[in-house]
N, C-alpha and C positions, 0 to 999 in steps of 0.2 A: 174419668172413664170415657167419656164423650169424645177427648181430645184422642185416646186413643185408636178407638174406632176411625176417626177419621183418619190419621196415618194408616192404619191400616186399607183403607180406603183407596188412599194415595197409592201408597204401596202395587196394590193389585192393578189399579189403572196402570201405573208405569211399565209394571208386567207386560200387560195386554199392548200397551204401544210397543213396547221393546220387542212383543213375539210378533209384530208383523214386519219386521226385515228380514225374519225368516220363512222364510215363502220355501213352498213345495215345490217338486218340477211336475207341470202339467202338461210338458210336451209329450203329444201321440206319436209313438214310433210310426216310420214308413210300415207301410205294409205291403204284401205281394197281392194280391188278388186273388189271383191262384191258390193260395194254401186258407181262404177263408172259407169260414164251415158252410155258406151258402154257395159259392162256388165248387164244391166240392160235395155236398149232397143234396139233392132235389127239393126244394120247397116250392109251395104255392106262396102268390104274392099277400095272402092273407097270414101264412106263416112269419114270412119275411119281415113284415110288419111286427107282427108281435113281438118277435127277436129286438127288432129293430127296437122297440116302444122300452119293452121290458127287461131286457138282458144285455144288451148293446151297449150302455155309458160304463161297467162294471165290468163287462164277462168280452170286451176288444179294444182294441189301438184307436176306438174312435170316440172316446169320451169326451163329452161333452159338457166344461166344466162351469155351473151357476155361479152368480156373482156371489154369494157366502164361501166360496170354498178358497177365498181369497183370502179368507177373515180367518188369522191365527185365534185359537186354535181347533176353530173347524175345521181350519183345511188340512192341519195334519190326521184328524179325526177319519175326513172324506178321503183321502191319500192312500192312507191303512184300506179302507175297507175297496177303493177298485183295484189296489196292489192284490188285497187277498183274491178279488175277484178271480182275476186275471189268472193267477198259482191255480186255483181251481180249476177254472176252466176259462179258454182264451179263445175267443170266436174267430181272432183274426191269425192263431197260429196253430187252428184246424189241423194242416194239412202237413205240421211239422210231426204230427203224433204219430208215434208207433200203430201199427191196425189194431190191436188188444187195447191200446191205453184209449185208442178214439173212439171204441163202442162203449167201452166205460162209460167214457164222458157223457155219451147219450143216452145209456141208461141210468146215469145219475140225473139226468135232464129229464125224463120223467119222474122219478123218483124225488127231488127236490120240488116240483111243480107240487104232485099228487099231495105229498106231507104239508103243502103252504108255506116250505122253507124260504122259495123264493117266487115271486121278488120279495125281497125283505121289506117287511113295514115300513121300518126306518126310512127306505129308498122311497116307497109311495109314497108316506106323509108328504113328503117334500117333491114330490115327483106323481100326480094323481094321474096323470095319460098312461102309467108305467103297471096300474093295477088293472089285474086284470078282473071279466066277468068269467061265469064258471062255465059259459060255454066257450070264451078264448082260451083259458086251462084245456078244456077239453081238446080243441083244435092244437094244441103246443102237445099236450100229454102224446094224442096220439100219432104226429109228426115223432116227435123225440122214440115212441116206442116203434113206429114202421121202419122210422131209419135205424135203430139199433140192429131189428132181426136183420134185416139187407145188412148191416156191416156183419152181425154175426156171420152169416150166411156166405157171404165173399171169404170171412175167415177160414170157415170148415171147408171151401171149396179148394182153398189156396194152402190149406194142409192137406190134403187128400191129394194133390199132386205132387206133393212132396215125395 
């Protein structure tokens, strides 16, 4: 039985070496400047931060990837979740959105903050600059909800000339 176990052992190690020649791709696309969601609507530089801190390595093209995310199979773990990120909402391709899909996006942006969705635990455990305090929620909540109406608002304006 003993003898077992240890093959089995062996087994999993070999695993674990064989999955790390398969590495993820952590290259960050170029990006425009222009079409990133702080070039394109108004923050203060305390907002920007917080973008920056908490929604930035997951939610644009500038992630910023820790030495575990090299480690199969963490890194296909980490890989999945700033791909999902990204499909959700993509900081750095703002300004490729339709006007309807880009006020979404900001009122999911308060709307995920307010519920505690995000930042994902997951992400602070390992990332503790990235949690926030509930008066930075507050400062993001009401940034993400001021820029929604203005996007709303530019909407109904630019229907009405229609």
């Amino acid at each position: 039985m003993k003898n077992q176990f240890k093959w089995v052992g062996f087994g999993l190690l070999a695993v674990l070496v064989i999955l790390q020649f398969f590495q993820t791709d952590k290259t960050n696309k170029d990006t425009d400047p222009n079409l990133e969601l702080l070039s394109l609507v108004p923050a203060s530089a305390e907002v920007a931060d917080l973008l920056e801190r908490a929604c930035q390595d997951c939610h644009s093209h500038k992630t910023k990837y820790p030495w575990y995310s090299y480690i199969a199979p963490v890194s296909f773990w980490i890989k999945h979740h700033v791909d999902d990120g990204k499909k959700h909402f993509n900081m750095s391709e703002f300004g490729t959105y339709p006007a309807k899909k880009a006020a979404h996006k900001l009122e999911e942006g308060f709307e995920v903050i307010e519920n505690g969705e995000m930042p994902m635990n997951s992400y602070t455990w390992m990332h503790p600059e990235a949690k926030l305090t509930e008066a930075e929620k507050k400062v993001l909540i009401n940034w993400f909800k001021e820029s929604y109406a203005a996007a709303e608002e530019k909407i109904e304006r630019s229907e009405e000339t229609k």
